[in-house]
C-alpha positions as CSV (number, residue, x, y, z in Angstrom):
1,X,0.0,0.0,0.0
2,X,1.2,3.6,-1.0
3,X,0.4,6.3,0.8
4,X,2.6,8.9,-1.3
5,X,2.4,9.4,-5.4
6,X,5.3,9.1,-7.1
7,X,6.3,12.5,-8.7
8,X,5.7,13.0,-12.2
9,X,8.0,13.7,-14.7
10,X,8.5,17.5,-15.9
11,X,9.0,17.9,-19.7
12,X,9.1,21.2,-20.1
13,X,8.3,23.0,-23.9
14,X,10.0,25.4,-25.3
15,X,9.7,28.6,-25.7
16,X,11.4,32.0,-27.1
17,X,10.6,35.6,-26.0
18,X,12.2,38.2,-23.8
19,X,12.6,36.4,-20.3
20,X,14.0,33.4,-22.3
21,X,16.7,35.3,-23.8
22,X,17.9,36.9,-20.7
23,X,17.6,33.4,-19.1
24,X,20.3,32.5,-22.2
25,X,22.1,35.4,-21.6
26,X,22.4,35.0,-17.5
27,X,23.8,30.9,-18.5
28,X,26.2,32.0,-21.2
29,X,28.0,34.4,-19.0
30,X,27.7,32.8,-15.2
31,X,28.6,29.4,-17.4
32,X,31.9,31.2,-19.0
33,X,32.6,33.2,-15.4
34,X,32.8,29.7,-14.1
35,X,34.6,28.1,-16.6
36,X,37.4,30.7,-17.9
37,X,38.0,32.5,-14.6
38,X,40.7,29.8,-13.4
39,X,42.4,30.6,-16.2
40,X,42.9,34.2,-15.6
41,X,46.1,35.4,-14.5
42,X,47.2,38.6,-12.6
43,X,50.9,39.5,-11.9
44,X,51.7,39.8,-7.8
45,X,55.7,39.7,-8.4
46,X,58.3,36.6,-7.6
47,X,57.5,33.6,-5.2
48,X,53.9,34.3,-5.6
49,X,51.1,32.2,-8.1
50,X,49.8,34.8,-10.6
51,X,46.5,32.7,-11.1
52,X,43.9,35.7,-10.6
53,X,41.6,33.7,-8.5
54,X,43.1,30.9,-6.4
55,X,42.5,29.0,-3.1
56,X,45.9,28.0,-2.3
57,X,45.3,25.2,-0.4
58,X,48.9,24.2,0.2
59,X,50.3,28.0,0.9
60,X,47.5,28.6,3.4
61,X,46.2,31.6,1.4
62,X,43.2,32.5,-1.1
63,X,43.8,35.5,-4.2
64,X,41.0,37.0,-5.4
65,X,42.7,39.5,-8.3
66,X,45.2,42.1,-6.2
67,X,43.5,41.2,-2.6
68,X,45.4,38.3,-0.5
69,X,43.6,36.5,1.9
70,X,45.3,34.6,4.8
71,X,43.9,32.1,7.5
72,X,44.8,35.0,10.2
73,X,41.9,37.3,7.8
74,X,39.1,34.7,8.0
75,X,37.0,38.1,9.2
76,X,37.1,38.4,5.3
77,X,35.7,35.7,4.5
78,X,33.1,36.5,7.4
79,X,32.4,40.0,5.5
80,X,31.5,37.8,2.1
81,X,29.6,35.3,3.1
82,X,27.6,38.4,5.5
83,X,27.9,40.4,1.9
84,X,26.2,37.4,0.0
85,X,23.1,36.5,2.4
86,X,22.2,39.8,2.9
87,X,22.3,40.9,-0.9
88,X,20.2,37.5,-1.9
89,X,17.7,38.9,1.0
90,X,17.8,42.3,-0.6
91,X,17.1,40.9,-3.9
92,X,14.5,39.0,-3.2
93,X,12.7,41.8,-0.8
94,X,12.7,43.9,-4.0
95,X,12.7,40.9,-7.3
96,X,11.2,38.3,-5.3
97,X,12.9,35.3,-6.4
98,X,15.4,36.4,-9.2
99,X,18.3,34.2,-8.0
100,X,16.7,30.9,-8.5
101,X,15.0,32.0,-11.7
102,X,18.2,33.2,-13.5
103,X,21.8,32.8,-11.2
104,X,21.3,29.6,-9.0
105,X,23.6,27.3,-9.8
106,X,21.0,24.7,-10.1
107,X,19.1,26.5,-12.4
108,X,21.5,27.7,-14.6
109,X,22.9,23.7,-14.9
110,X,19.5,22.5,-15.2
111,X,18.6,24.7,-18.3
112,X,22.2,23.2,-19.7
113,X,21.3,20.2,-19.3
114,X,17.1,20.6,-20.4
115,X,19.2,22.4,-23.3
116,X,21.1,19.4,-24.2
117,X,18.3,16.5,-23.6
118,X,15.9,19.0,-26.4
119,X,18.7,19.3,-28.9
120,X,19.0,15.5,-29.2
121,X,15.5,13.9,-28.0
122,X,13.0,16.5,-29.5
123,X,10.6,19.1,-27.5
124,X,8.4,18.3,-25.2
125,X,5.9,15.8,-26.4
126,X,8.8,13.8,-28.0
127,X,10.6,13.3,-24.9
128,X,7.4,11.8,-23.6
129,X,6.9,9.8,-26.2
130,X,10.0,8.1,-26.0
131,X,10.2,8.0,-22.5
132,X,6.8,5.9,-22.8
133,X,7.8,3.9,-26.1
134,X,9.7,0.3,-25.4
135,X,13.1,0.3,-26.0
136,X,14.6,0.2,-29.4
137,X,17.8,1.4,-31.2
138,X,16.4,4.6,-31.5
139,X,15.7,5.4,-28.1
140,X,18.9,4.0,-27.0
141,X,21.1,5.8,-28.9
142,X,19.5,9.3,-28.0
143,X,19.7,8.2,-24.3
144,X,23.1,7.0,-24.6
145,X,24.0,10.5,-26.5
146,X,22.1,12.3,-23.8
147,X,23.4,11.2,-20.9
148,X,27.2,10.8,-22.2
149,X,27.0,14.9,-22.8
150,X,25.5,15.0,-19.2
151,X,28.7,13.0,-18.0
152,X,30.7,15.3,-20.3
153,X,29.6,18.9,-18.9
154,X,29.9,17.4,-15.5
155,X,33.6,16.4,-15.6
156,X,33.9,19.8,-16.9
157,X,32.1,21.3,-14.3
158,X,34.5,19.2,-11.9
159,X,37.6,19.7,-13.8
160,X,37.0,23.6,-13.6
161,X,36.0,23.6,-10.1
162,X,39.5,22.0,-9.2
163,X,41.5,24.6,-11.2
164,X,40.1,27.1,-8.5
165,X,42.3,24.8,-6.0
166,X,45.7,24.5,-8.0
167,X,47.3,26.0,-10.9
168,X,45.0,25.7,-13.8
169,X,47.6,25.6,-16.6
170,X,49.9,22.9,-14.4
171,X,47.0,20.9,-13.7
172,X,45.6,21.1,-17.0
173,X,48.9,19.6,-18.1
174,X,48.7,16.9,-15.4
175,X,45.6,16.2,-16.6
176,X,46.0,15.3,-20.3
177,X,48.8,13.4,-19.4
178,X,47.2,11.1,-16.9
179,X,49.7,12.7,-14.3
180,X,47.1,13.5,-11.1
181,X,47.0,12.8,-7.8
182,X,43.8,10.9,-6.2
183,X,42.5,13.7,-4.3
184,X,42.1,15.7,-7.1
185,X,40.6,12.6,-9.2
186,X,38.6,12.0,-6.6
187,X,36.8,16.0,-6.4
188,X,36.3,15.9,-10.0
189,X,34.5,12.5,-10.2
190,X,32.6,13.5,-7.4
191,X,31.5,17.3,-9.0
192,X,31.2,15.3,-12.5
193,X,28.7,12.5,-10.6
194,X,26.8,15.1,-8.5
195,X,26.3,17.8,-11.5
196,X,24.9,14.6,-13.5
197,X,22.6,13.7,-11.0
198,X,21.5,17.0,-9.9
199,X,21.0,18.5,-13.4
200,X,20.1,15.6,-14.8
201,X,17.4,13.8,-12.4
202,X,16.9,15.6,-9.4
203,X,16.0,18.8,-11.0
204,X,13.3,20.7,-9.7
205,X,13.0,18.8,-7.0
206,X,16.5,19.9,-5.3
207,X,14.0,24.1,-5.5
208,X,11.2,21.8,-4.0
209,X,12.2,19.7,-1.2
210,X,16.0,20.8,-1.0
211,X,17.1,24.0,-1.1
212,X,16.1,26.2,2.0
213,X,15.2,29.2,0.3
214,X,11.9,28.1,-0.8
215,X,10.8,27.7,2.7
216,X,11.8,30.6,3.8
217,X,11.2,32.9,1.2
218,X,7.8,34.3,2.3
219,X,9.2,36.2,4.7
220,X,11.5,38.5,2.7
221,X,8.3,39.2,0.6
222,X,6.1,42.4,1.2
223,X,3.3,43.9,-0.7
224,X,6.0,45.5,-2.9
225,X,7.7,43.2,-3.9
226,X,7.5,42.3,-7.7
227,X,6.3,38.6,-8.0
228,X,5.3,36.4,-10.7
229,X,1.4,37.6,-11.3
230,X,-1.8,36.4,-13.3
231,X,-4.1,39.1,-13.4
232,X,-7.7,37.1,-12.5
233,X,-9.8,40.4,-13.0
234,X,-8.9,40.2,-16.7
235,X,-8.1,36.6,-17.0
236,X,-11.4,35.5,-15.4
237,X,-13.8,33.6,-16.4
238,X,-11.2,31.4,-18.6
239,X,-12.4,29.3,-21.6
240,X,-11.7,28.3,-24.6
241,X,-11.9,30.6,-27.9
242,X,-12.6,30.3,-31.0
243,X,-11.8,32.4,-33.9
244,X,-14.0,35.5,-34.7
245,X,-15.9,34.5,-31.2
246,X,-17.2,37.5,-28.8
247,X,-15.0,38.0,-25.6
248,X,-18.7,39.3,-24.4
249,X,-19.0,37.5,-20.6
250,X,-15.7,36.2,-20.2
251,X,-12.0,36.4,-19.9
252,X,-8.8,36.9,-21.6
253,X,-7.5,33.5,-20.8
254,X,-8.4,30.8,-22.6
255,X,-7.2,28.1,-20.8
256,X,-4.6,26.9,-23.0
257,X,-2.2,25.8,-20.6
258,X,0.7,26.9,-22.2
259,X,2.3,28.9,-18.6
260,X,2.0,25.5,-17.2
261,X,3.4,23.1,-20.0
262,X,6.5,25.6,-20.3
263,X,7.4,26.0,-16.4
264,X,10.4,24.2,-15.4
265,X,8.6,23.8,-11.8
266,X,5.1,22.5,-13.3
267,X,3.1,24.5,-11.8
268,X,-0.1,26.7,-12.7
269,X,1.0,30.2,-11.8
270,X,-2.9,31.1,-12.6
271,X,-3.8,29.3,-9.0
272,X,-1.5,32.4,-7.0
273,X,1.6,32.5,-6.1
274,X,3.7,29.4,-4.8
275,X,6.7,28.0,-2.8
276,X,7.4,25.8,-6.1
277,X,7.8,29.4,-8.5
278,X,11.3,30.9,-9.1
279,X,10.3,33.9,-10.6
280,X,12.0,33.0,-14.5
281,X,9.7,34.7,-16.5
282,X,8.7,31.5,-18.9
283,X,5.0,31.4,-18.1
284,X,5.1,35.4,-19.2
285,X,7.1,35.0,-22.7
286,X,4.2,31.9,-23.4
287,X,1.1,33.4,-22.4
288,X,2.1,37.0,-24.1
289,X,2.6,34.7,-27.5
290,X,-0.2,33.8,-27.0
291,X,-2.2,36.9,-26.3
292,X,-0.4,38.2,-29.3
293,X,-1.9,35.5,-31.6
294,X,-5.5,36.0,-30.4
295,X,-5.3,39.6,-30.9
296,X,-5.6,40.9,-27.2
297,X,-3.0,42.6,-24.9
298,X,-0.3,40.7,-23.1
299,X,0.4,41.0,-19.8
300,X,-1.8,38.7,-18.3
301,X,0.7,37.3,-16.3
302,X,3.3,39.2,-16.1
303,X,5.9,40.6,-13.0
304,X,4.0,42.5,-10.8
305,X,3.1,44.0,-7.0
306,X,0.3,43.2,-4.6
307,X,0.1,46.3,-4.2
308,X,-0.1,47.3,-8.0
309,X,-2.7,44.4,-8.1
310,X,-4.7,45.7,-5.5
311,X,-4.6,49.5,-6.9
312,X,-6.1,48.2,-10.3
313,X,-8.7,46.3,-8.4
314,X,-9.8,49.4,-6.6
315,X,-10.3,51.5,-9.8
316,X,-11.6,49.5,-12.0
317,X,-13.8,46.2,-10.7
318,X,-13.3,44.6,-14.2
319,X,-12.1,45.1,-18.0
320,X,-14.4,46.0,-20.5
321,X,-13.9,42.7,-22.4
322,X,-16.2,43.0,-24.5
323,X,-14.5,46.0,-26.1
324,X,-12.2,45.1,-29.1
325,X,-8.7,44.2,-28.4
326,X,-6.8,47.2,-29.1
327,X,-4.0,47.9,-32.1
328,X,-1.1,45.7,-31.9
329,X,1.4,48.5,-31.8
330,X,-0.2,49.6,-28.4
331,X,-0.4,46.2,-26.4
332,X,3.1,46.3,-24.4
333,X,1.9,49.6,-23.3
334,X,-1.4,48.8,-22.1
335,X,-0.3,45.8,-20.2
336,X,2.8,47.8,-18.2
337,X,0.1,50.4,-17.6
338,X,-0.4,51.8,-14.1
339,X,2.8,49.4,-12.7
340,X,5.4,50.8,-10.3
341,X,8.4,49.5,-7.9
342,X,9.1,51.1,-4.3
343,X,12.6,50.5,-4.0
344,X,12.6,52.9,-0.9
345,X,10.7,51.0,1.7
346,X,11.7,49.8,5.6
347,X,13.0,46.2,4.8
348,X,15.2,47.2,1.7
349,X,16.3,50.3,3.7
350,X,17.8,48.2,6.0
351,X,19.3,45.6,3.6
352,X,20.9,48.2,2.4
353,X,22.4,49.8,5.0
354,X,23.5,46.4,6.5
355,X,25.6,46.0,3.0
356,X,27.1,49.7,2.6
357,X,28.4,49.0,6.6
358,X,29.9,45.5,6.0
359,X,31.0,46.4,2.4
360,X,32.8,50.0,3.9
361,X,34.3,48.0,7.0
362,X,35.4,45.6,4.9
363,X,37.3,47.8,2.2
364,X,38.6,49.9,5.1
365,X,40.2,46.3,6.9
366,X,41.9,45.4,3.1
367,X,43.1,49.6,2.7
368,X,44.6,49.7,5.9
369,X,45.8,46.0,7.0
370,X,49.5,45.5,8.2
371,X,52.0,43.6,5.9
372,X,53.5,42.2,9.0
373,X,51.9,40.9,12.2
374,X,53.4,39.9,15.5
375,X,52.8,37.1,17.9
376,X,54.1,36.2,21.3
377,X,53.6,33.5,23.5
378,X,54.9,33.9,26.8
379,X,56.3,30.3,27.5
380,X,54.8,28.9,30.8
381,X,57.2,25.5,31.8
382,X,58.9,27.3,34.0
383,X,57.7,31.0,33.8
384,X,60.8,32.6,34.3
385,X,64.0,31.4,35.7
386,X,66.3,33.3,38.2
387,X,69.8,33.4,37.4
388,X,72.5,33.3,39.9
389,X,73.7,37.2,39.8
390,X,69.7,37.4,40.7
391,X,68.3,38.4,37.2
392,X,65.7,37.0,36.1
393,X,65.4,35.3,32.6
394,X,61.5,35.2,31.0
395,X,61.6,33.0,27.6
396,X,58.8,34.0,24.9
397,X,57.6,32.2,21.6
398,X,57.6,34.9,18.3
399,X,55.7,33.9,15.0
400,X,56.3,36.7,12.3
401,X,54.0,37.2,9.6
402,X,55.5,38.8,6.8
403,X,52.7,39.0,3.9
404,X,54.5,41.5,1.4
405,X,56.3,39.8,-1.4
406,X,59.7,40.8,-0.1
407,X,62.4,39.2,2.1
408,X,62.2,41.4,5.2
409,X,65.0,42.0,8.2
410,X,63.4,43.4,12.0
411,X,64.3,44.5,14.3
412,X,63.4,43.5,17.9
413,X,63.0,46.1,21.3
414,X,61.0,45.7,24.4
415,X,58.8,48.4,26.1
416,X,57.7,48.4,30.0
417,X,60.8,46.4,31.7
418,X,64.5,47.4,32.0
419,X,66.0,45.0,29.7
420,X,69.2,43.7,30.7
421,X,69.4,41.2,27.5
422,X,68.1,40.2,25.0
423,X,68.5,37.3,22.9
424,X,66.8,36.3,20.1
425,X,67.0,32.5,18.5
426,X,66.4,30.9,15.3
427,X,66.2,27.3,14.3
428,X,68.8,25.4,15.6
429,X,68.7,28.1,18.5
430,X,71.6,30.2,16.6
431,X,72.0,33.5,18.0
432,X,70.6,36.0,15.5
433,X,70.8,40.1,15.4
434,X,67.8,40.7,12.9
435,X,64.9,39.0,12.5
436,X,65.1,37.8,8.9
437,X,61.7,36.5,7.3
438,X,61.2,35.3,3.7
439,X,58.3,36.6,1.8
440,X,54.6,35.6,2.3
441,X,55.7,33.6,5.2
442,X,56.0,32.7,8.9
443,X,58.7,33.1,10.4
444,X,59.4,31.5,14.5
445,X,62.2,32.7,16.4
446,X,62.6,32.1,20.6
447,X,63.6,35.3,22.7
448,X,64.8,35.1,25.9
449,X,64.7,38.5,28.2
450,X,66.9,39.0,31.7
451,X,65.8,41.8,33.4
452,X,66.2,42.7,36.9
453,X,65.0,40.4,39.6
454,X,64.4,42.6,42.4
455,X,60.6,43.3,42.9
456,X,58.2,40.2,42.2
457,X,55.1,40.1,40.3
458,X,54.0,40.1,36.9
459,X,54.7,43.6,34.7
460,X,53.2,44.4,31.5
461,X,55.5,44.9,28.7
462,X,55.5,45.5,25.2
463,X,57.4,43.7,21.9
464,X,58.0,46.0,19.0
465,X,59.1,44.8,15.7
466,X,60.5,47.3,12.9
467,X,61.7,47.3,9.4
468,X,64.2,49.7,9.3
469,X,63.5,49.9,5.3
470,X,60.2,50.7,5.3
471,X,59.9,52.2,9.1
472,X,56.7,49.8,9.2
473,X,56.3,48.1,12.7
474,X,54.2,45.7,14.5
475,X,53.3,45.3,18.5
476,X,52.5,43.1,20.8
477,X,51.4,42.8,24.6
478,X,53.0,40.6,26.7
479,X,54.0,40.1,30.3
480,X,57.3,39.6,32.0
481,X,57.2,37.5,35.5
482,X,59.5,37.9,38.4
């Protein structure tokens, strides 16, 4: 016994007009973003990967173009990720859901992939039919050919993914010549099997039951924000038409079907507004074709406001149908009549705001971040030592971050305690004057300070580091213990 259907299969038709094309338009470009990026390169100077973007896994650093991120910066990161929810809630308070109908991954794959399974199986109805038809050489050759250019654009999608973690142009090399490690195998035939099943199968159903956003959605929207709209005052009641018949006692739509046989989701935008919709525009280029070939305005469903909605309502209980549609040259203008956006309104107010802080903080940490940052650790096992003149001897741990592209030389002084000496270490604990540190890298030195031993306690004391190049220095608190 079942107690849940099994979904059914979406096929959807195609279709041209102006929301398709920008859909096109939005894949081409995010698709060739995505793809060509890793392959662009920008020059930092020596010792330093000139791949424009990069996650340098191995170095411990990501490059986005001529900004340098380093695992001590994660606030950066912080500031994007802050930067990306809040302009996807900013979006969608004013465009409703414009993401997932034109930039959501997801999407843009899907239509790829819807793309591809057209080109070789036929529209709509022929998909169906050969879904339903038993299985001969036809039908296995167009799978076959189907799902092998699935497979293909998802090793792609893997293989480019990866070249945002290594050298594109080295790795590209390693590639062809069967020269890669198993990690990286490993991502791409995970992104190339994922892609294929996501794309490919999943679908609409990742929107549906998946994807968080649809749930919570509803409460970004307000009565101004622009939604995916039939207009039932016009629309209403629906029927079918027949050439040369009166529109006397009834509505523009003639039940067709053609917003719901073209919508990638399935659904009948004509029964309101839903949790399945992404806002693409599909349902709009199909039902103004087919205004346009009875003769009547488009814009029946179109992008629109509950507050526009309501304002029409309020002015004019109905259309006069049974008027005669008017010249052809004047329908785009009568059905954007009487529609307007607020952008200005409390919730987008605030979106905004919330981005021009965190955008403005974070441009003001990148201006104005040191190139070299200093750490001490005052070391604990035993906390000092007394010597036997009656000095006492504190030892401290120094990590130097030297994140210019230069080989730098410090020097070392202490604030806050009468320094007697002054050693500093290196590897191998060799005596060293200057603190030398090769560029973009840590460097670890051990310093031990003797001061004077005469009053006991713990005093507060201060570490500067200076390059006497550039004057720059660094600072930290520490203490010293008596």
């Amino acid at each position: 016994m079942s107690y849940f259907e099994k979904a059914a299969k979406i096929y959807p038709r195609r279709v041209k007009g102006t929301f398709r094309s920008v859909k096109w338009i939005a894949m081409c470009v995010l698709l060739g973003i995505y793809y060509l990026a890793p392959w662009l390169r920008w020059d930092r100077g020596a010792h330093v990967p000139d791949q424009a973007i990069l996650v340098d896994l191995t170095g411990q650093r990501g490059y986005f173009f001529g900004i340098e991120i380093w695992p001590q910066e994660v606030y950066l990161l912080v500031g994007v990720l802050i930067l990306a929810a809040i302009g996807l809630f900013f979006a969608t308070a004013l465009l409703g859901r414009v993401w997932c109908g034109y930039a959501c991954p997801q999407t843009v794959w899907t239509d790829l992939f819807v793309w591809v399974e057209r080109f070789v199986q036929g529209d709509r109805n022929a998909r169906r039919k050969l879904d339903e038809s038993a299985w001969t050489s036809e039908k296995i050759w167009k799978k076959a050919v189907t799902h092998l250019s699935w497979l293909l654009i998802g090793a792609l999608t893997g293989g480019a993914w990866v070249f945002y973690f290594n050298d594109a142009p080295a790795l590209f090399t390693d590639i062809i010549h069967f020269n890669v490690s198993w990690t990286v195998l490993g991502w791409v035939i995970a992104l190339t099997l994922s892609t294929y099943f996501m794309a490919g199968f999943a679908r609409e159903n990742v929107c549906t039951y998946m994807c968080p956003y649809a749930r919570f959605q509803s409460a970004m929207f307000d009565k101004d924000t622009l939604i995916i709209s039939y207009q039932p005052e016009r629309g209403e009641p629906r029927g079918k038409h027949k050439a040369g018949a009166t529109w006397e006692g009834r509505g523009h739509c003639i039940d067709c079907k053609a917003c719901v046989v073209v919508c990638p989701m399935g659904i009948d935008i004509r029964e309101g507004l839903q949790m399945e919709c992404i806002s693409c525009g599909l349902c709009i280029d199909a039902c103004d074709d087919i205004m346009t070939k009875v003769n009547l305005p488009t814009g029946l469903i179109r992008y629109d406001t509950e507050n526009n909605q309501l304002a029409r309502r309020s002015t004019s209980h109905r259309l006069n149908i049974g008027l005669a549609a008017k010249p052809p040259e004047s329908k785009r203008n009568d059905s954007a009549s009487n529609q307007s956006l607020r952008w200005a309104r409390p919730r987008t107010l605030v979106y905004a705001a919330i981005l021009l802080s965190v955008g403005m903080t974070m441009v003001g940490a990148i201006i104005t971040r040191p190139l070299t940052e200093l750490n001490v650790i005052h070391t604990r096992a035993p906390q000092f030592v007394r010597l036997s003149d009656g000095e006492v001897r504190n030892t401290y741990s120094l990590k130097i971050l030297n994140k210019s592209h230069d080989d730098r030389a410090y020097n070392l002084s202490v604030d806050g305690v009468r320094v007697n000496e002054l050693t500093v270490l290196a590897a191998g604990d060799t005596p060293v004057q200057r603190l030398l540190v090769p560029a973009n890298s840590v460097g670890t030195f051990r310093v031990r300070l003797v001061s004077d031993g005469n009053a006991a306690g713990r005093t507060e004391i201060r570490f500067i580091l200076t390059d006497p190049v550039t004057r720059e220095s660094a600072h930290h608190e520490s203490y010293f213990v008596r």
